[in-house]
C-alpha positions in Angstrom: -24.2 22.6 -27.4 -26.0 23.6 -30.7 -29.5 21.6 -29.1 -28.9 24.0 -26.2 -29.1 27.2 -28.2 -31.9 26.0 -30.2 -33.8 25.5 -27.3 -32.9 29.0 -25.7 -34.1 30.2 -29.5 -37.3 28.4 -28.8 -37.9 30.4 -25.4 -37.1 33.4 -26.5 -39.9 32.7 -29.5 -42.2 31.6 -27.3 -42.1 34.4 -25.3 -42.0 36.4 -28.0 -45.1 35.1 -29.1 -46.9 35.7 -25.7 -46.1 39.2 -25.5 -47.3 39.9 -28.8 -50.4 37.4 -27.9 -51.1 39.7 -24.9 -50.2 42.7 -26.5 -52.8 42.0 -29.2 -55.7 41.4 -26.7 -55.0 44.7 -24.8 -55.6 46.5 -27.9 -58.6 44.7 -28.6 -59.6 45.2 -24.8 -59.3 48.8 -25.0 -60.7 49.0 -28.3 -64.1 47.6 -27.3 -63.8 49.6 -24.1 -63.9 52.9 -26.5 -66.8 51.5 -28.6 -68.7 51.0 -25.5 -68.2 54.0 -23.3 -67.4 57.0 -26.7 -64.2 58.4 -27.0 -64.4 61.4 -24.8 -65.4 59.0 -21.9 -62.7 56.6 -22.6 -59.8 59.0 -23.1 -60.6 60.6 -19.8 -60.7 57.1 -17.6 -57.5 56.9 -19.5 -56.6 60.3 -17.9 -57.7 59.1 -14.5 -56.0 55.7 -14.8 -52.8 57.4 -15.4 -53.0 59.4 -12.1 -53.8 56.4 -9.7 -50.9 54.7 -12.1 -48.7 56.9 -10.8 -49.6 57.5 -7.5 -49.5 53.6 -6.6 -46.2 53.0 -8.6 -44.8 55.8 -6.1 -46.6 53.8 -3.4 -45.0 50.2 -4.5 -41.3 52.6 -4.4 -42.1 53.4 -1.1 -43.3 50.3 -0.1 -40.1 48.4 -1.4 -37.8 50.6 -0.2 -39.3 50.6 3.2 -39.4 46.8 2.8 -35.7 46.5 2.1 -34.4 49.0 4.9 -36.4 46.6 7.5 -35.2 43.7 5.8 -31.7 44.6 6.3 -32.0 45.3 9.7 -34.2 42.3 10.8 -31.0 40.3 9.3 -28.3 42.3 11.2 -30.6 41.9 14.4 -31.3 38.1 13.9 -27.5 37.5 13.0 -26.7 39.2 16.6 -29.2 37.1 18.1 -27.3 34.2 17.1 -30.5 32.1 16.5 -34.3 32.1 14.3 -36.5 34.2 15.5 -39.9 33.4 14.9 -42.7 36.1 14.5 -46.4 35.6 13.8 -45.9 36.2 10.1 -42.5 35.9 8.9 -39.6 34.2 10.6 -36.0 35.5 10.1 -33.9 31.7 9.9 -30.4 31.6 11.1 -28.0 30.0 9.4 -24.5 29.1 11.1 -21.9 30.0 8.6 -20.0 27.4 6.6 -16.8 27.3 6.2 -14.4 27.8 3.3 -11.2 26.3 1.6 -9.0 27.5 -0.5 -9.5 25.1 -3.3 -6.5 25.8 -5.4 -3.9 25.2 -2.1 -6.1 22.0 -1.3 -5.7 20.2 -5.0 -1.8 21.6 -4.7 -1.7 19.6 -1.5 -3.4 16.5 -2.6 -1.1 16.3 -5.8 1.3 15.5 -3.3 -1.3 13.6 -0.3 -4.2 12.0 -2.4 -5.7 10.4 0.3 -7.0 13.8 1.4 -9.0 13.0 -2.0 -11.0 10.8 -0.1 -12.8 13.5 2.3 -14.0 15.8 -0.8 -17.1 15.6 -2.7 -18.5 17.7 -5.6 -22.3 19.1 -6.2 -24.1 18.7 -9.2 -23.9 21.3 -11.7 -26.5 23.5 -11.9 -28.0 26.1 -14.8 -29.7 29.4 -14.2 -31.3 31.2 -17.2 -30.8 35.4 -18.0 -31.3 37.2 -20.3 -28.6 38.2 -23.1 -27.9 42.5 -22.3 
């Protein structure tokens, strides 16, 4: 377990390192930007950068929002359908639902029939990353 948490240690540096990296050469970017074009010049793309900032971070809003309202009805439309539907573009993919057990009944039942043992089988693990909040 300890070689695990060393290596989540050693993403998080890396990382770490990366964003400093890339913060660094921003700051160098915009520094030679200013020496270039004078300060007035520079602090007013600045200005105008800032306005088209905001005006396309309202635009990505919209367009995500938008997005997820359509997704969420293609979905409810394609699970009516019963079946893929298949567009020019995207395709909305049917899936037939799977069933469920109760796994806790099941083991109580095969303490006392173990054959049924014989019709289960197990996945592999599996790990997903995220970050600590």
């Amino acid at each position: 377990m300890n070689d695990v948490k060393q290596q989540l240690d050693q993403l998080y540096l890396a990382e770490q390192e990366y964003e400093a990296a890339e913060a660094n050469l921003n700051r160098e970017w915009q520094m030679k930007i200013m020496s270039l074009l004078g300060d007035d010049l520079f602090y007013r793309m600045q200005e105008i950068g800032e306005h088209y900032g905001a005006l396309l971070d309202q635009a990505n809003s919209d367009r995500e929002r938008v997005v997820k309202e359509l997704q969420a009805s293609i979905k409810t439309a394609a699970v009516e359908v019963g079946e893929t539907v298949k567009a020019n573009h995207y395709m909305a993919v049917f899936t037939q639902p799977k069933p469920t057990w109760d796994s806790g009944k099941l083991e109580g039942y095969a303490a006392a029939h173990p054959e049924i043992l014989a019709f289960r089988k197990e996945k592999n693990p599996y790990v997903s990353i995220r970050k600590v909040k």
